[in-house]
Structures are given as structure tokens and as C-alpha cells.
N, C-alpha and C positions, 0 to 999 in steps of 0.2 A: 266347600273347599276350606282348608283348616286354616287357620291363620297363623303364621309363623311367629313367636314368642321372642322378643330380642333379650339375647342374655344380659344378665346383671354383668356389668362391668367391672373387673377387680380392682377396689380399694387402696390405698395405699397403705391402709390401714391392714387389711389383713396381709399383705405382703412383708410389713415390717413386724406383724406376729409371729409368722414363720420363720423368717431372719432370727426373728429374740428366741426363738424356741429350737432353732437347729445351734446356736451359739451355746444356749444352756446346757443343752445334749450335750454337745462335745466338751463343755466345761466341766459334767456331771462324770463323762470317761474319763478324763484325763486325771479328777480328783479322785475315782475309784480305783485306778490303775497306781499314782502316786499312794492313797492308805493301803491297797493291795501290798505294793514293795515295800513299807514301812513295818506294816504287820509281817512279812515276810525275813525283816529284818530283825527284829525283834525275835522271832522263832531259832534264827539263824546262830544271832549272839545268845539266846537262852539257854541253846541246846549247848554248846563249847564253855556256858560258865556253869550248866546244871552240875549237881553232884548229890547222889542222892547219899541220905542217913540214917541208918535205918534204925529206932528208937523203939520198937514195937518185940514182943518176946518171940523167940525163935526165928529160924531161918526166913519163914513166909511174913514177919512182921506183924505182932497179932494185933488188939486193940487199939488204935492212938499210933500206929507206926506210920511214918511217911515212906509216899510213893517210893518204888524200889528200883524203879526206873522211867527215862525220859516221858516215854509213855504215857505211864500213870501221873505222870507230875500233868501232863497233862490234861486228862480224862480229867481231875480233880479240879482244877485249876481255870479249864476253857473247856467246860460237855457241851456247850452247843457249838462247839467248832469240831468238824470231822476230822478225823486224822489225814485224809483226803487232801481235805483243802488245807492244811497244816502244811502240807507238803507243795501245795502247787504257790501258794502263797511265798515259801521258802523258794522255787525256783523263779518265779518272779524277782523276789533280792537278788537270787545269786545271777540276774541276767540284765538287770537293770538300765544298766548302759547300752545294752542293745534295745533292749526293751524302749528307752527314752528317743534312740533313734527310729524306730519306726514307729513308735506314736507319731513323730513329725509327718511323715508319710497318709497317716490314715486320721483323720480328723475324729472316726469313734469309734476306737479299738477298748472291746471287752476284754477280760483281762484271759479269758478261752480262749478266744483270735490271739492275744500278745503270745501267751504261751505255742499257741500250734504256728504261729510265724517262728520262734523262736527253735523250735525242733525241726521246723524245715529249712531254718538258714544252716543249722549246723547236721543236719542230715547227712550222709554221702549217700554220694549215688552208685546203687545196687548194683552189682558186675552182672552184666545179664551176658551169660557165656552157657553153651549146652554140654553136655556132657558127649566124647566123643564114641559113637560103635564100637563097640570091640568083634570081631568076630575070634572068635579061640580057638578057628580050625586055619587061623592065617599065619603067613611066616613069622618066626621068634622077633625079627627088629620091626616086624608091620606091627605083631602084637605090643611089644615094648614098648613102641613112640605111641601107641594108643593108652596104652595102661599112663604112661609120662604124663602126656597131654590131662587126661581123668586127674592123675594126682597134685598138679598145679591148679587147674580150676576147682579141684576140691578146696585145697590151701588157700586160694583166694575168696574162695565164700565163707571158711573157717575165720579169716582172717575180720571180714566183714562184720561177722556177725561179734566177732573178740568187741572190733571198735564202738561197737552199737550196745552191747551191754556194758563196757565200760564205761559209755557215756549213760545210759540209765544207772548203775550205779552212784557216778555223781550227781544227775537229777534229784533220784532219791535225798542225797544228803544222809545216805546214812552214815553210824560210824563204824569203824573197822571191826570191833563185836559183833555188829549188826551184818555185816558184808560176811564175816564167817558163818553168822548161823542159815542164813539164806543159801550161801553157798553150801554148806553141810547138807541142809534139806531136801536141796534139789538135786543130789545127788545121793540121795537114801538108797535107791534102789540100784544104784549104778557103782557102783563101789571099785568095779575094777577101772574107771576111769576117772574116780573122786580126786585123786591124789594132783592128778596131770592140771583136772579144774581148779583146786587148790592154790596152785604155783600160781595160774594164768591171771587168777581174777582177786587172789586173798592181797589185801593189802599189810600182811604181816610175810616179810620177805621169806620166812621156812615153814611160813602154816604149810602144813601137811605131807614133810617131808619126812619119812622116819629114821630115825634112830643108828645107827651101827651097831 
């Protein structure tokens, strides 16, 4: 018969180890989270006082020229920082004060948990609505109020998705240059609809309105 082993009993000693070591953890977040918003700060204020100058011969800026845009002032300046996390860093600043209230909430919030709380407090929520039958051998006002019905639930997931890129656009943090040439791009191939996306989303109140 084996003989039963009686366990070591726990210390007070390793108890107040673990105390000291889940205290330092949550003191280690909350100081990466605070230089997180600092360095995001700093990106924030860099990018609204950058201005670039361009000293270098011809248009592309040749030997000796400085950066030609935020970018590159970048890339030069901070290459082991991603342009990535340049950005996520920046939305850290720009959400701070939320940011500060749910750190109270969560004793070790990474600064990937702060941002994916932060996109889901200001989420909406997705209109879950179906699109209605049409049959098109039914009578003119069955088919009408069904066509109706389709074009209001279109409008309202049109609309959703307006709110949801505008708010990645301000994530991003870019600037209004920057919002046109991304808007331009994505609609390279779409042209007969460029103009309508233009209006909706350019923050230059006549970008893409032509002429008389």
C-alpha cells in the first residue's frame, strides 16, 4: 500500500511573491499604456507641425534633400518604428481619456486589448434586416412596397457602412491629401461612381464636383 505524501504547505512567503509580481504586472501595463499615449502624442503634435522643404535638386529631391513628406520624415527619423504601430500609437492619444477609464476597469490591459475595447465601445451596431422577395409576376403596389422596402434597407446599410469608414478615416489620422488620394484609388476602377464617393467621404467640401 503506498503511502500518502502530505503536501508542502504554502508559505507566506511565496504568497506575498505573487502579490509583488501580479502588482508589478499591472504597474508594467499601465506604464506601457501611459508611454504608448505619450509616444502617440508626440506623432499626433509632429504630424500638424511637420512641414516638409525640399533642398535637394529637382522635383524628386536629389542628393541631401529632406523627406518630402510625413512619411519619409518618418522612415528617416524612427525605421525601427512601423508605420503600423505609428498609427495605432496615434489612436491611443487621440482616445486617451477613454483609454484611462477602462484601464481602471481592467488591472492589465495591453495596449491591443485598450485599442479593440476602444473600437468596440464606439462600434454601432450592424442593422441585421433581410432583404425582402420580390416576385415580378406580382401586382404593380405588391411589387412597389417590395422594391420600397429593398431600397430603405439598402439606405440603411449604405448608411452604416458611411459611419464606419468615417470613423476609420479619423482612426487613421490622416490628412485631408491623404483622404483624397485613398479615396481617388479606390475608386480607379469605378469611375462612374467616383464623383458621388468624392462628396461623401473628401473632406474638401467640392473635391470632385466638376466644373460648368
Amino acid at each position: 500500500m503506498k503511502s500518502i505524501q502530505k503536501a508542502e504547505p504554502i508559505s507566506r512567503e511565496e504568497i506575498e511573491r505573487i502579490n509583488e509580481l501580479h502588482i508589478n504586472m499591472r504597474r508594467t501595463y499601465r506604464r506601457l499604456l501611459k508611454d504608448g499615449i505619450e509616444i502617440g502624442q508626440f506623432f499626433l503634435e509632429s504630424r500638424s507641425r511637420y512641414s516638409p522643404v525640399a533642398t535637394g535638386k529637382g522635383k524628386g529631391g536629389g542628393k541631401g534633400a529632406n523627406p518630402s513628406s510625413w512619411s519619409q520624415w518618418l522612415t528617416k527619423n524612427f525605421p525601427k518604428i512601423q508605420f503600423s504601430n505609428v498609427y495605432r500609437y496615434m489612436q491611443l492619444a487621440s482616445n486617451r481619456e477613454l483609454i484611462e477609464t477602462l484601464s481602471r476597469n481592467h488591472e492589465t490591459l495591453s495596449m491591443d486589448e485598450a485599442l479593440s475595447l476602444v473600437r468596440k465601445s464606439k462600434r454601432q451596431e450592424k442593422p441585421r434586416v433581410r432583404a425582402v422577395a420580390v416576385n415580378e409576376e406580382s401586382e404593380v403596389l405588391v411589387l412597389l412596397e417590395a422594391k420600397l422596402k429593398n431600397y430603405i434597407i439598402n439606405l440603411w446599410q449604405v448608411r452604416y457602412l458611411e459611419a464606419e469608414i468615417e470613423g476609420l478615416i479619423k482612426t487613421a489620422a490622416l490628412k485631408p491629401e491623404e483622404v483624397e488620394r485613398v479615396l481617388r484609388w479606390a475608386t480607379r476602377e469605378h469611375q462612374e461612381v467616383a464623383e458621388e464617393v468624392m462628396r461623401t467621404f473628401s473632406p474638401f467640401p467640392r473635391l470632385g464636383t466638376r466644373s460648368a
